[in-house]
C-alpha positions, 0 to 999 in steps of 0.5 A, a space after each residue: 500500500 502507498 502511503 499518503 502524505 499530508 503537507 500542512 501549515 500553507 500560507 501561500 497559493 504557490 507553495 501548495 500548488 507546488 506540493 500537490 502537483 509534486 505529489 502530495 496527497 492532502 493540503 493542510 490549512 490551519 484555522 488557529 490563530 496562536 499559530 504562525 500558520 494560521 490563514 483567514 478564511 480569504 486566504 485559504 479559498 484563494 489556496 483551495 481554489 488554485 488546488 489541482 483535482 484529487 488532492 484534498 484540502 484539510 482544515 485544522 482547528 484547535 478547540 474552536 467554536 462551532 460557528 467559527 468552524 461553520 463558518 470556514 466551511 460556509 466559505 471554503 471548499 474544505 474536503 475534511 477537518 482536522 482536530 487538534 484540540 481536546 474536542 470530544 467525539 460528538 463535537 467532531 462529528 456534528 458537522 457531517 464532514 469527514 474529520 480526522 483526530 490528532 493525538 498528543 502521544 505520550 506515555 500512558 496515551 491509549 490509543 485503542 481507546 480512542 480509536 474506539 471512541 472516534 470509530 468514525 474518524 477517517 484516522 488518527 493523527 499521531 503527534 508529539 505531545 509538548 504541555 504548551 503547543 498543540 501540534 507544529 512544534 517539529 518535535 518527534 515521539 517515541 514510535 514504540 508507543 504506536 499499536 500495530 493493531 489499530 482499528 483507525 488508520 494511523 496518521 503519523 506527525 511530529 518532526 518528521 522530514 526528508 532524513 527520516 520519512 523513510 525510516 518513518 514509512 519503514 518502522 511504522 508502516 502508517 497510512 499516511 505521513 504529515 509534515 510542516 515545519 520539515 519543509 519549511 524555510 521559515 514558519 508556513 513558508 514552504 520549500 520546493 526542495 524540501 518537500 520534493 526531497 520529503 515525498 520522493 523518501 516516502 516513495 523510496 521507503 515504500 519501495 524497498 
């Protein structure tokens, strides 16, 4: 099986349409205003709109109110929502929108249990837990903590880059990849090379 690769964090029209005609399977817009990533709701349509056919856009938010949520959606042509906050089950599902659940790994983190508990999640997004940020910081966990058994497909995140996305597809063998800060120059600048560089190792570990 292939794996997917999400690239997240645009700001610019031209970075993503770079990433998604290189390969990039989803697109990755963040709706959360303490992040240097985060885009208004103009900006993400003038992304979405110049996004080639099959490639998917997604939008990430942190804990937001359901009004803000529905409003990007009102707005943007948005494939499928992302949440990196503490939202409970219901508030994920209300939308009637395919949505993915991001996971701060740590030790003790149970993600059986969560796979049970959003049993219709299109995945969970394994990230590096950090007490203060929530998602994006670059920083990588323990793969070990990852079940190899999980009811969900995995999403795995969390400083990853082109020096270990291969090793990352090999040891884990995860749905899917998602990187940011990787493949950047400077925080929501994305860098052609580096997302090349970052996508032709995901093809090479699922070739060999």
């Amino acid at each position: 099986m292939r794996t997917r690769v999400k690239i997240c964090g645009f700001t610019r029209v031209e970075d993503a349409v770079f990433a998604a005609r290189s390969g990039a399977d989803a697109i990755g817009l963040v709706f959360y205003p303490p992040s240097p990533r985060h885009i208004g709701i103009a900006e993400a349509s003038n992304i979405v709109n110049a996004l080639p056919a099959f490639t998917t856009a997604v939008a990430l938010f942190v804990d937001a109110i359901e009004a803000e949520i529905r409003d990007v959606l009102a707005n943007v042509a948005i494939d499928c929502l992302q949440f990196h906050g503490d939202e409970t089950p219901e508030q994920c599902r209300i939308y009637g929108k395919r949505y993915i659940k991001a996971i701060r790994m740590q030790d003790g983190v149970d993600v059986h249990q969560l796979a049970a508990d959003y049993h219709d999640a299109d995945g969970l997004l394994l990230d590096a837990y950090h007490p203060h940020a929530k998602g994006g910081t670059g920083s990588q966990f323990d793969w070990e903590l990852i079940p190899n058994d999980c009811a969900l497909p995995i999403i795995l995140a969390g400083g990853l880059d082109a020096g270990n996305a291969r090793a990352a597809v090999q040891t884990v063998r995860p749905y899917a990849l998602d990187v940011s800060s990787g493949v950047e120059t400077g925080k929501g600048i994305k860098d052609a090379q580096k997302m090349r560089a970052f996508l032709k190792e995901v093809t090479q570990g699922d070739t060999l």
